[in-house]
N, C-alpha and C positions, 0 to 999 in steps of 0.2 A: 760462602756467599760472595758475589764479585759486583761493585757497583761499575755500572759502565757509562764512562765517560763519552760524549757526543763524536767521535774519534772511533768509537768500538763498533756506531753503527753507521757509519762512513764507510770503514772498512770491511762491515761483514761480517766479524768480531763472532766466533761461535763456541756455546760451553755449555756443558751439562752440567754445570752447579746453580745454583739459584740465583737469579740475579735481579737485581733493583737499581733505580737511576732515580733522579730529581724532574722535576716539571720542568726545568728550565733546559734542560736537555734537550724537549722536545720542540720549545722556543727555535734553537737554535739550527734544529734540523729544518731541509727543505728536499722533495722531491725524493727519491728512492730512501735516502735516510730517514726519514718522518715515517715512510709505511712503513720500515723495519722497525721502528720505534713501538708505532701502533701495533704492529703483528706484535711483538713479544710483548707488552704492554697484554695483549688482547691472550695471549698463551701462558699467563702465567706471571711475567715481570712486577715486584713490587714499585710501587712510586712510593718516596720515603722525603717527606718535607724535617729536617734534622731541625733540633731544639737552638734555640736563640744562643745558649750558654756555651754548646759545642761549637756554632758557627763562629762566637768570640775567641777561646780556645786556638781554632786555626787560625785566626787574623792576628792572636798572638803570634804565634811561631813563625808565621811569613814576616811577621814584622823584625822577626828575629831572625830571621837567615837573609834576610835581604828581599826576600818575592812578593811581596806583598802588592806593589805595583802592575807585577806582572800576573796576577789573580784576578778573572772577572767573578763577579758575584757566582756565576754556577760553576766555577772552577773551588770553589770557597765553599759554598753548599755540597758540591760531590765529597772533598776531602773529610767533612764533619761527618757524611753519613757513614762513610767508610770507617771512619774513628766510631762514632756512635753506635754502628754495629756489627764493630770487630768486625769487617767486612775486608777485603783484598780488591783495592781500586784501580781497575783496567783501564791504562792513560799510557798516550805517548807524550803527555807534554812536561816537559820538564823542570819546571818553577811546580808543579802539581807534584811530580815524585820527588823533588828536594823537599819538601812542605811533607808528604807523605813519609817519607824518610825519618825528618824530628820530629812526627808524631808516633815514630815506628806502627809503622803500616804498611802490611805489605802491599805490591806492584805489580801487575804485570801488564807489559806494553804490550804494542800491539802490530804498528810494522815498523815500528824502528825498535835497536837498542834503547833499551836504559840508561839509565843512570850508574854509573860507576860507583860515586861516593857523594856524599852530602857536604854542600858547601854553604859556608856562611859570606855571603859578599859584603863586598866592599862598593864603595860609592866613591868615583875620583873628578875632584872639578876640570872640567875642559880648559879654564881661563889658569886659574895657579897652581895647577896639580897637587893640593892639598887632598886627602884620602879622608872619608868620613865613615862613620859604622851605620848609620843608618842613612834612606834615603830621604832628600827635603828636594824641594820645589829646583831653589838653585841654592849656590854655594854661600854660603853665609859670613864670608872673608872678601870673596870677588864680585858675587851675584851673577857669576857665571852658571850656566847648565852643570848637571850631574849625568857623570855612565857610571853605570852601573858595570865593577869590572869581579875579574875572577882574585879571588884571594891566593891562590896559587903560585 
């Protein structure tokens, strides 16, 4: 089973294993993506609304690798259903396969490369280059902005 991220029917995205997506997928499409949505939606595609407890779950673990920010709600809801049902979540984006990654779950993109490896980031103030482990508003030494940088 493949949950297909709003990316899978952008591009056209085709598979003969079983496949299911969230409502808010369909939110997000517009115009040739939307009818691909509704055709396979209409041919067979489950819609899968994932349980409260699994959606917390993932907002854990982005919180823990640093993505959490960079998560919209149905980047957050695909990731659960894909955990929820041992499912392989079709996404090119990549705060989604990092996130997918410490949930071990597998991936498979769509026109771009993957992800190589799982990274945990780091948050660096712009004003005193102080490094933090998680992300906050701004820096809590300077009250300068946070970037979010590569731990590497």
């Amino acid at each position: 089973m493949e949950v297909l991220d709003t990316s899978a029917f952008i591009h056209e995205y085709t598979t003969d294993d079983d496949v299911v997506s969230v409502p808010e997928v369909h939110e997000e499409l517009t115009g040739e993506g939307a009818l691909r949505f509704d055709a396979m939606e209409g041919s067979g595609m489950a819609i899968h609304v994932p349980a409260p407890e699994v959606i917390d779950n993932v907002r854990r673990a982005a919180r823990g690798s640093g993505d959490d920010a960079e998560l919209s709600d149905t980047d957050t809801r695909l990731i659960a259903t894909a955990l929820e049902l041992s499912a392989t979540l079709v996404t090119d984006d990549y705060a989604m396969q990092n996130v997918a990654e410490r949930l071990d779950l597998d991936v498979e993109p769509i026109a771009r490369d993957g992800i190589t490896e799982e990274r945990e980031w780091r948050f660096q103030c712009v004003g005193c280059n102080r490094t933090f482990d998680e992300n906050k508003e701004r820096c809590p030494i300077c009250g300068s902005d946070l970037t979010r940088k590569n731990p590497a």
